[in-house]
C-alpha positions as CSV (number, residue, x, y, z in Angstrom):
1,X,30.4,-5.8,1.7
2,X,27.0,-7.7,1.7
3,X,26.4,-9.8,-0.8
4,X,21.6,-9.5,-1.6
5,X,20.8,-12.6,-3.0
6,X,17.3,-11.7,-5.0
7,X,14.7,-12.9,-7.2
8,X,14.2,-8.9,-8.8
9,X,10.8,-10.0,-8.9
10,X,9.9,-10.3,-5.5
11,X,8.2,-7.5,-3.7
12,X,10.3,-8.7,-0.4
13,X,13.5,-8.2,-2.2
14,X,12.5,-4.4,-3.1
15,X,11.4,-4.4,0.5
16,X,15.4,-5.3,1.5
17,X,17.0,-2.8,-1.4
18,X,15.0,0.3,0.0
19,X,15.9,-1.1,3.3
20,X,19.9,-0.9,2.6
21,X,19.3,2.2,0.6
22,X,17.9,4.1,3.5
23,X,20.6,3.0,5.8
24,X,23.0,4.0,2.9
25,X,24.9,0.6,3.5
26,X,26.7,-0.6,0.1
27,X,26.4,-4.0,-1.3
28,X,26.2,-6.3,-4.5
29,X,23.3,-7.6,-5.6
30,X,23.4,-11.6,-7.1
31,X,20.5,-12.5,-9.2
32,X,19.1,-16.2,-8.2
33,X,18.9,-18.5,-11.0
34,X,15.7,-19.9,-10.2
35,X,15.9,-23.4,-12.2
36,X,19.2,-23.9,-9.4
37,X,17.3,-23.3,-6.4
38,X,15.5,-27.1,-6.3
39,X,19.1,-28.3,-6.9
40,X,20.7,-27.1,-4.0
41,X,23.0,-24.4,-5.6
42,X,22.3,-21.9,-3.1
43,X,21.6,-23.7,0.4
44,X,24.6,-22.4,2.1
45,X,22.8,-18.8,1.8
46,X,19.3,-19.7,2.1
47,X,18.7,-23.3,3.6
48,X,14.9,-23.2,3.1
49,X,15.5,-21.6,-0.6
50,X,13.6,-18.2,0.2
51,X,15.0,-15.3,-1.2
52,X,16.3,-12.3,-0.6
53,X,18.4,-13.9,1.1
54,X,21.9,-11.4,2.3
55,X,25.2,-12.5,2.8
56,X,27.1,-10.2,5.5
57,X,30.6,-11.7,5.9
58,X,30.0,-15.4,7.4
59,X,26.8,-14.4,8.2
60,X,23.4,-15.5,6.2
61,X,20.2,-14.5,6.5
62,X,17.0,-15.2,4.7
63,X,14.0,-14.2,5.6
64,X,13.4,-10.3,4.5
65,X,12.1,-9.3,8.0
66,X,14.7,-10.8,9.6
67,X,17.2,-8.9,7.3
68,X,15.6,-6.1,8.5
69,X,16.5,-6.4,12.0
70,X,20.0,-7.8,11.2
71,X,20.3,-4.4,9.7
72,X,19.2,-2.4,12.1
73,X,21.7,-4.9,14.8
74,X,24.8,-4.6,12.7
75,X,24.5,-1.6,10.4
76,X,24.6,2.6,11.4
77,X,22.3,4.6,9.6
78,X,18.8,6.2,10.4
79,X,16.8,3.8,12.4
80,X,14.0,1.9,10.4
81,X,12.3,0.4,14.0
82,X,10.2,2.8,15.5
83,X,11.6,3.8,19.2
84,X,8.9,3.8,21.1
85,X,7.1,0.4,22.2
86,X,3.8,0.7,20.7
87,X,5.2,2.4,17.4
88,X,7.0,-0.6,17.0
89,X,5.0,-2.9,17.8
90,X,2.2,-1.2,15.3
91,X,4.8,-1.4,12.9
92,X,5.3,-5.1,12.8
93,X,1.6,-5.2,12.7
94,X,1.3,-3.3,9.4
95,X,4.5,-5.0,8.0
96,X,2.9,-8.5,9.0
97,X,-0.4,-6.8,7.0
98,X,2.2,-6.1,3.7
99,X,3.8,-9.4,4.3
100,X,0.8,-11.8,4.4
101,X,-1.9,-10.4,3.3
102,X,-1.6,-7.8,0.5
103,X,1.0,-10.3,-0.6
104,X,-1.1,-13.2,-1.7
105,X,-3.5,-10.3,-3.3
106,X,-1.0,-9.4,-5.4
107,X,0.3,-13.1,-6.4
108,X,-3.6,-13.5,-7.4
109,X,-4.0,-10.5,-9.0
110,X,-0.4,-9.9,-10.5
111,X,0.4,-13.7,-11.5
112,X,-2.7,-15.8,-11.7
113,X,-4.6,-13.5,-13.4
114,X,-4.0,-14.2,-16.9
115,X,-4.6,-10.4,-18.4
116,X,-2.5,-8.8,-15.3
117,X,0.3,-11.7,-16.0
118,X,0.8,-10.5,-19.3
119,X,2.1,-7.0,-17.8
120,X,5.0,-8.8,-15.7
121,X,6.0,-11.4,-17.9
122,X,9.1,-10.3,-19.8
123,X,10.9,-9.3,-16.2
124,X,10.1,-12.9,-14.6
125,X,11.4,-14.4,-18.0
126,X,14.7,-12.4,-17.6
127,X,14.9,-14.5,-14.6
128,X,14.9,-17.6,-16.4
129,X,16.6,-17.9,-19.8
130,X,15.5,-20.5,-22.2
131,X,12.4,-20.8,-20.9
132,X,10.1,-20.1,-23.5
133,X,7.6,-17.5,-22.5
134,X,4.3,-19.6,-23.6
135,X,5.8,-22.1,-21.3
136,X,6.7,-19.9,-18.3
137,X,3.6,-17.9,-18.9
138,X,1.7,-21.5,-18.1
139,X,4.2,-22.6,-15.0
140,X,3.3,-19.2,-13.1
141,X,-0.3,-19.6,-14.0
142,X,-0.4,-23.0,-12.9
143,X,1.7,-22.6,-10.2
144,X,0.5,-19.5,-8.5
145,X,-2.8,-20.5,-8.5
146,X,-2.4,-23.5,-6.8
147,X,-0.5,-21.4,-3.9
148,X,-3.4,-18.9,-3.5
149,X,-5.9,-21.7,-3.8
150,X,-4.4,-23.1,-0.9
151,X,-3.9,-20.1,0.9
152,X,-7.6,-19.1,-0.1
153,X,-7.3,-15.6,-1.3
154,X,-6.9,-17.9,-5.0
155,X,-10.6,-19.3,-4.2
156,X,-12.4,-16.2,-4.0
157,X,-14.3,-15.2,-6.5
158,X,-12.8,-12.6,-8.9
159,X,-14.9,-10.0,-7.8
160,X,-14.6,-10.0,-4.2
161,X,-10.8,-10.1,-4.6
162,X,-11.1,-6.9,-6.4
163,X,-13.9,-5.5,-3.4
164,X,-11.2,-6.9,-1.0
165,X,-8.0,-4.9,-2.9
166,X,-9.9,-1.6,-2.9
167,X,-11.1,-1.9,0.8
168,X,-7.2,-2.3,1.5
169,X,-6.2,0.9,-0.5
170,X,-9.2,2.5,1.2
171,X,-7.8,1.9,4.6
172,X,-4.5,2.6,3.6
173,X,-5.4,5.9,2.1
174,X,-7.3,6.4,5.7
175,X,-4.0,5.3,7.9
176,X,-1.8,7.9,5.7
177,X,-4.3,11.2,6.0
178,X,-2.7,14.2,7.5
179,X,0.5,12.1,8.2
180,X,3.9,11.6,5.8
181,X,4.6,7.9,7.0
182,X,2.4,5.0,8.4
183,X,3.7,5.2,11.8
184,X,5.5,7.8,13.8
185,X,7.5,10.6,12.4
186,X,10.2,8.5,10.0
187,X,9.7,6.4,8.1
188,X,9.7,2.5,9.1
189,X,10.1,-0.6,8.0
190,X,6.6,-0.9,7.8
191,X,6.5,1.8,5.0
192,X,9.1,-0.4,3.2
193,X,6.8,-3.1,3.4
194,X,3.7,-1.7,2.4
195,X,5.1,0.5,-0.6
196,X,6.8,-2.8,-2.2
197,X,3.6,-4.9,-2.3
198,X,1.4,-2.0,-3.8
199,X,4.0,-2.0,-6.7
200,X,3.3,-5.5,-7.5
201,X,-0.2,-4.8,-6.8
202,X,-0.3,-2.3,-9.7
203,X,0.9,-4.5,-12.5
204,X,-2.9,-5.1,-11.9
205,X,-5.4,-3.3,-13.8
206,X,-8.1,-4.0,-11.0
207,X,-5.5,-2.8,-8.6
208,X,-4.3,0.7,-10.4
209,X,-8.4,1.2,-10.7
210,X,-8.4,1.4,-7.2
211,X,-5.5,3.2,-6.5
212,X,-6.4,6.0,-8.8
213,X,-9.6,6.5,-6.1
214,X,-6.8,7.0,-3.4
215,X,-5.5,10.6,-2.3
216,X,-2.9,10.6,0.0
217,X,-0.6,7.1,-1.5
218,X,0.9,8.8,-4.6
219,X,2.4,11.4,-2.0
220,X,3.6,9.1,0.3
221,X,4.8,6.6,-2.3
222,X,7.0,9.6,-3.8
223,X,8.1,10.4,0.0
224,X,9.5,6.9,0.3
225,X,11.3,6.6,-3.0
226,X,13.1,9.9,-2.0
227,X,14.4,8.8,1.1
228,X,14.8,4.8,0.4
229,X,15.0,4.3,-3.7
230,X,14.1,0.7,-4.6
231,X,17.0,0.3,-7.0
232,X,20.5,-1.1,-6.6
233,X,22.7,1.4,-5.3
């Protein structure tokens, strides 16, 4: 049985549930006490303290792409890496896109945007009890915003991160028209990587703006959670 170590807030640990859903592979999910990460609680799963992280027998892994292709190396079940070459190499080009890019739009938009914060904060304060909420509200805030400074998305100014966010649901309206996944004729671990950062985009109200302008990702959003549900199994 694998053990998925998550943070239920993470879009990369919906991106590992859909994953292990799809292959219809069983496990139990562990949720990370967060305050016991900095103290070392969990380094014999995840060294660097990322999560997901999975524990498959002696095995740990921690990085959510890399889960991804443990999967696929150890596990049956349908295939989430295209077969042919330049499928999966386009693939790992969108998923990269999902991964590092629409990511730190949604940390900005989701989590240091005070109005869109408000909309997540009762699930991230489930993650850490005792915390007031004032106080947590002000740690993500704070915190947050000093990673997407430093990544620059966070230095943007508010209007051209929105301009950016609708260009990327434009495109990805464009790369889904006439076609039920993003690349071949399954669907892909780049699917599960897209579809999991445009549900934390959407806590945003800038975000579900653009979105609503979209015709083709409501339809392929449904497609996915029919075929690879994002909630424990």
């Amino acid at each position: 049985m694998i053990t998925l170590y998550q943070f239920a807030t993470s879009p990369f640990t919906e991106k590992v549930r859909r994953a292990m859903n799809y292959k219809g592979i069983a496990f139990d999910v562990h949720e990370v006490a967060r305050a016991e990460v900095p103290r070392g609680k969990y380094k014999d799963v995840s060294p660097t303290g990322k999560f997901p992280a999975v524990k498959d027998g002696d095995q740990a892994i921690w990085d959510s792409t890399d889960i991804i292709y443990h999967l696929e190396a150890k596990h049956q079940g349908p295939s989430l890496v295209p077969g042919p070459p330049r499928d999966a190499a386009l693939a790992h080009a969108i998923e990269e896109w999902a991964d590092e890019s629409l990511y730190f739009y949604e940390m900005t938009m989701r989590l240091s945007w005070e109005h869109n914060l408000e909309e997540a904060l009762d699930e991230f304060a489930a993650t850490m009890p005792g915390v007031p909420q004032d106080q947590l509200k002000e740690l993500i805030l704070q915190g947050v915003g000093q990673l997407t400074q430093t990544q620059g998305v966070g230095r943007k100014p508010r209007d051209q991160v929105v301009a950016d966010t609708q260009r990327h649901f434009q495109h990805l309206d464009a790369l889904l028209d006439g076609r039920n996944w993003l690349v071949g004729e399954a669907l892909s671990f780049a699917d599960l990587a897209v579809i999991a950062q445009v549900n934390a985009l959407l806590y945003a109200r800038e975000a579900r703006e653009a979105f609503g302008k979209t015709k083709n990702i409501k339809d392929w959003m449904a497609r996915v959670d029919r075929v690879a549900p994002k909630g424990d199994n």
